[in-house]
C-alpha positions in Angstrom: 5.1 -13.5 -4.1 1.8 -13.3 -6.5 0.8 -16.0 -8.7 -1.9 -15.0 -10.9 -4.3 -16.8 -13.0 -6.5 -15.7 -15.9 -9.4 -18.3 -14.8 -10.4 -20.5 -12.2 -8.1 -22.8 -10.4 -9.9 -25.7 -10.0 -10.2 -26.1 -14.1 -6.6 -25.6 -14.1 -4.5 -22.6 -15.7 -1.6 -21.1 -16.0 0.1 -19.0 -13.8 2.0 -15.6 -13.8 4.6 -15.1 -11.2 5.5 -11.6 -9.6 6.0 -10.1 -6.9 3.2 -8.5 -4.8 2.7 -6.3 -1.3 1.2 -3.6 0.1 4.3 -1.8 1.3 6.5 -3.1 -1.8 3.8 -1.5 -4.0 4.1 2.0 -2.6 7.7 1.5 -2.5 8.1 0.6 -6.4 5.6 3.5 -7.1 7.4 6.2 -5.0 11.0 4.9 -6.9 9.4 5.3 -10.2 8.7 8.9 -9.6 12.2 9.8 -8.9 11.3 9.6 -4.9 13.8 7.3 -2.8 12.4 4.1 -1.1 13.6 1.2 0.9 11.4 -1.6 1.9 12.1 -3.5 4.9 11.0 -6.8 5.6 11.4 -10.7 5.7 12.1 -13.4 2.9 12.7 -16.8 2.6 16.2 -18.0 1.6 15.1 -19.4 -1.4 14.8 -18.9 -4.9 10.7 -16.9 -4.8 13.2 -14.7 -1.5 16.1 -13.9 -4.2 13.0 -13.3 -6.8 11.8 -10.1 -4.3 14.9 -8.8 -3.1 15.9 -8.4 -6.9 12.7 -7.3 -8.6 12.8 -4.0 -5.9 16.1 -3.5 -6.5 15.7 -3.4 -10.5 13.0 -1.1 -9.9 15.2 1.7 -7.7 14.0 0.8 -4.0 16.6 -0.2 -1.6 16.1 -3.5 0.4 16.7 -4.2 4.0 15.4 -7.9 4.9 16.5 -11.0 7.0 16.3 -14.0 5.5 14.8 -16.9 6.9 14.6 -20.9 6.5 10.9 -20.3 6.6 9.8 -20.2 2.5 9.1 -16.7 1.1 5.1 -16.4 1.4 2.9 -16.8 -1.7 -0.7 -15.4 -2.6 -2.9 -17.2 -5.7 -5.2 -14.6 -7.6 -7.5 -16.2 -9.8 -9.5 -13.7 -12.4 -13.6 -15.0 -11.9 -15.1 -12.2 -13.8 -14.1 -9.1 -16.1 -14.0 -7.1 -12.6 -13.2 -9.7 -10.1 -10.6 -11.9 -8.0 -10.2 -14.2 -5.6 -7.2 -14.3 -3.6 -5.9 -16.9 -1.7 -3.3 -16.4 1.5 -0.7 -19.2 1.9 1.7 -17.4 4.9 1.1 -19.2 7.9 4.8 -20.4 9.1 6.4 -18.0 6.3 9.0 -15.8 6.7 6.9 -13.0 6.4 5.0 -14.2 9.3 8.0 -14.1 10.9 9.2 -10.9 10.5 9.8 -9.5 14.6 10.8 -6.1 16.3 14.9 -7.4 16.2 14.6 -6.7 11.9 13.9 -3.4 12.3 17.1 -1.5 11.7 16.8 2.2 13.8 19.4 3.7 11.6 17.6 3.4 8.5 13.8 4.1 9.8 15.0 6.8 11.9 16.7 8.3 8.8 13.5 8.7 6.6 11.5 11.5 5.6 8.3 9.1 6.1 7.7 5.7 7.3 4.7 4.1 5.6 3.3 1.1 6.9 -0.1 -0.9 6.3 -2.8 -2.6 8.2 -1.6 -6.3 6.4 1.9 -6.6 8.1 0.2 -6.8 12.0 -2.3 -9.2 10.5 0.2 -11.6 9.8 0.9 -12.3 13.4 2.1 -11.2 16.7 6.0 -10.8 15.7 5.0 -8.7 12.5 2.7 -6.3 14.7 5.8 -6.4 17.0 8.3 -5.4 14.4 5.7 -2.6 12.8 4.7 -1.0 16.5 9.0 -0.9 16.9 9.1 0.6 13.7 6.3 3.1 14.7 8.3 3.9 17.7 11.6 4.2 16.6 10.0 6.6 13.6 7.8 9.3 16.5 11.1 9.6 18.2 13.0 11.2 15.1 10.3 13.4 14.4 10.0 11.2 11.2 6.0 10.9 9.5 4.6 8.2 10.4 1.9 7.5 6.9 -0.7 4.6 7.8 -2.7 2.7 5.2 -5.1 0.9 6.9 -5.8 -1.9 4.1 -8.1 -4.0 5.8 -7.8 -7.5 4.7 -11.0 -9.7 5.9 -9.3 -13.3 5.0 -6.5 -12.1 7.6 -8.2 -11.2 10.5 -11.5 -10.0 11.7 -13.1 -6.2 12.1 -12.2 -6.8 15.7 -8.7 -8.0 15.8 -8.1 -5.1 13.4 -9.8 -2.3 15.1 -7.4 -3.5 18.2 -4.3 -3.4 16.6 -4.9 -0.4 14.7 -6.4 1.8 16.8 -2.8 3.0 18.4 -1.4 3.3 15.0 -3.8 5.3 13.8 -3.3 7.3 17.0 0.8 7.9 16.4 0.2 8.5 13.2 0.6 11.8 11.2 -1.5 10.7 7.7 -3.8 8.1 7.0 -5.4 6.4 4.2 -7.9 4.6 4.4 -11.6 3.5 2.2 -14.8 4.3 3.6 -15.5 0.9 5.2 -11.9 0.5 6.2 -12.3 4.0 7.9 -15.6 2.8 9.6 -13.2 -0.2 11.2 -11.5 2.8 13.8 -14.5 5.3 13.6 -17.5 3.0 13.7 -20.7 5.0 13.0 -19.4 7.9 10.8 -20.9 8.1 8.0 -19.8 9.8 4.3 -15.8 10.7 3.5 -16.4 13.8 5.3 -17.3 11.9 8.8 -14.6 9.4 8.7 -11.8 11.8 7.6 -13.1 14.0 10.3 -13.5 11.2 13.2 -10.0 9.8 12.1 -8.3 13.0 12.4 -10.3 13.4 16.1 -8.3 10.4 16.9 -4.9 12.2 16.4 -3.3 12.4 13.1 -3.2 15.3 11.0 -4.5 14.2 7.6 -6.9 11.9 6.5 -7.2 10.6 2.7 -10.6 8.7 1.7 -10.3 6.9 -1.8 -13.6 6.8 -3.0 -12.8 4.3 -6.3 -14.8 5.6 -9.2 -15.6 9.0 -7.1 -12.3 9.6 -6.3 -10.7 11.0 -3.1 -11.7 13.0 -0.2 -9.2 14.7 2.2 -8.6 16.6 5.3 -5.4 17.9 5.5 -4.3 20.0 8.4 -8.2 21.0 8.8 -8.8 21.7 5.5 -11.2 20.3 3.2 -9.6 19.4 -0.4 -11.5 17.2 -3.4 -10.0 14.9 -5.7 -12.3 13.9 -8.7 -10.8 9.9 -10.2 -9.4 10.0 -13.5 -11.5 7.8 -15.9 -10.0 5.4 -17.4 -11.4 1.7 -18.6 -10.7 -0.8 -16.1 -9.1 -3.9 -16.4 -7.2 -4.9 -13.0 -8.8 -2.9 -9.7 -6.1 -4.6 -7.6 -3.7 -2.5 -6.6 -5.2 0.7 -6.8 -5.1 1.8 -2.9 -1.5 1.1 -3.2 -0.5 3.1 -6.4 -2.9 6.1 -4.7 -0.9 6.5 -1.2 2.9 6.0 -3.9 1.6 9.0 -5.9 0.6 10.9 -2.7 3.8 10.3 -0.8 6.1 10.6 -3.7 4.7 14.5 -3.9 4.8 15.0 -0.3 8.4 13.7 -0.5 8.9 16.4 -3.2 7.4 19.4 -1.3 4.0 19.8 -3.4 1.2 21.2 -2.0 -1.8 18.9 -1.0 -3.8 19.4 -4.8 -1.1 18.0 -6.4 -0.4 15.1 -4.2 -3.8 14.1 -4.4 -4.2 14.6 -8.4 -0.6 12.4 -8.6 -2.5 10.0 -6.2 -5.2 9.7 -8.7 -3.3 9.5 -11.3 -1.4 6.5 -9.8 -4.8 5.0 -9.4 -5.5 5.3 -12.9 -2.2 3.8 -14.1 -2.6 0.6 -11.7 -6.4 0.2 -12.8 -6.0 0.3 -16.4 -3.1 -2.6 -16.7 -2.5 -6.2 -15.4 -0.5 -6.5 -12.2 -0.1 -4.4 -8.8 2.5 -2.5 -9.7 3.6 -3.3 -13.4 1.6 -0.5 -15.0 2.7 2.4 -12.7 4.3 5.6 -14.7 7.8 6.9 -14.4 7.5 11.1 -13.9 8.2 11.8 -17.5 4.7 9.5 -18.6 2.3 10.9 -15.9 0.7 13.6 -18.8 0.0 10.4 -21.2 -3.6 10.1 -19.5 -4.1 13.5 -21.2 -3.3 12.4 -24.7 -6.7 11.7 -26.1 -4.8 9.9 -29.0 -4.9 5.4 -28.9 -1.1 6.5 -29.7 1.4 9.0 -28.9 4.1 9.8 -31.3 
């Protein structure tokens, strides 16, 4: 769960509830454009718990989660300038923390065109990297692709601990997005989008995607080069963005598209989330993915 704030805390505000996540993110964006998602995780048996589960179910993606005594974790964002947050972690002894290898269902991951995970579930403890290595597992046995963002979060864990824990993911995995300084965590001394996509697919996996914010994307696919220029767009809410990027990209590559038109949905995406409040509220349904071509305040 997400509370966010349009000031600082300390002066006291109000707050907007939602739900927020890396992996629900991509989820809700992939369901919006017509792709088919489940999210599997861990929520408190509580009211924020019941708040999750139905959010992603209004919004198309399937849910597979245990529930636990443990309360549903919570982040705080508070808005400190025109550009920037703070956020604010509150999931030690959650159930998210406790999420372990025992809630990941074979059936269901073994089933899937594409498993995406993130680097923010193994951060949250030893029984989450657990249950995401299982998942990993069960996923290169079925031939299944195994998509890894790496979405380095510094008030989770160090450069270190992440490098550790990545580093076989990134091996077993088939795609990976990741930023420039996230990709300099598991190929330290590359430098430029063309470096780091290289050195990560050195390491293994077959494609590497660099979001480059404002400058847009670089990736190596299969060996080959491709270019992805950002869609302008004023900002209002940067958070998010990563997410909303690897929804468009997967929800093409779910579709069969070639790799120009995954990464031009991916920006896309990235426009969307930018431009409106929230992680995941402003993403586009198919049939609204041209209304960043309309020049017009309003389209008729």
């Amino acid at each position: 769960m997400a509370a966010r704030a349009p000031g600082p805390f300390a002066l006291g505000t109000t707050l907007r509830l939602g739900i927020a996540g890396a992996e629900s993110n991509v989820a809700i964006g992939v369901s919006r454009l017509g792709g088919s998602a489940t999210w599997i995780g861990r929520v408190g048996d509580d009211e924020l718990g019941e708040l999750v589960l139905r959010e992603l179910q209004a919004e198309g993606v399937t849910t597979v989660a245990a529930r636990d005594a443990a309360p549903t974790s919570l982040l705080l964002k508070e808005r400190r300038t025109s550009t920037r947050s703070r956020t604010r972690y509150y999931r030690t002894h959650t159930a998210g923390a406790r999420l372990t290898a025992d809630d990941i269902p074979e059936h269901v991951v073994a089933g899937a065109a594409v498993l995406h995970i993130t680097g923010i579930t193994p951060a949250l403890g030893e029984g989450p990297a657990q249950a995401v290595t299982r998942a990993v597992d069960i996923a290169a046995d079925a031939g299944v692709t195994i998509s890894l963002d790496v979405n380095f979060r510094s008030l989770l864990w160090s450069e270190a601990e992440a490098r550790r824990a990545l580093l076989p993911l990134l091996r077993r995995s088939d795609l990976v997005f990741a930023g420039p300084h996230e990709a300099g965590l598991v190929v330290p001394g590359a430098e430029g989008p063309e470096e780091l996509a290289q050195g990560i697919c050195d390491l293994g996996p077959g494609g590497a995607v660099i979001k480059i914010g404002a400058d847009g994307a670089y990736a190596l696919l299969d060996g080959r080069p491709h270019r992805q220029p950002a869609v302008p767009v004023q900002v209002h809410d940067s958070v998010g963005a990563g997410d909303a990027f690897a929804a468009g990209y997967l929800a093409e590559l779910l579709a069969g598209e070639p790799p120009q038109r995954r990464l031009r949905t991916a920006a896309l995406l990235g426009a969307f989330a930018v431009s409106t409040a929230g992680d995941w509220e402003g993403l586009p349904r198919r049939s609204e993915l041209g209304l960043l071509d309309h020049h017009d305040d309003i389209v008729r």
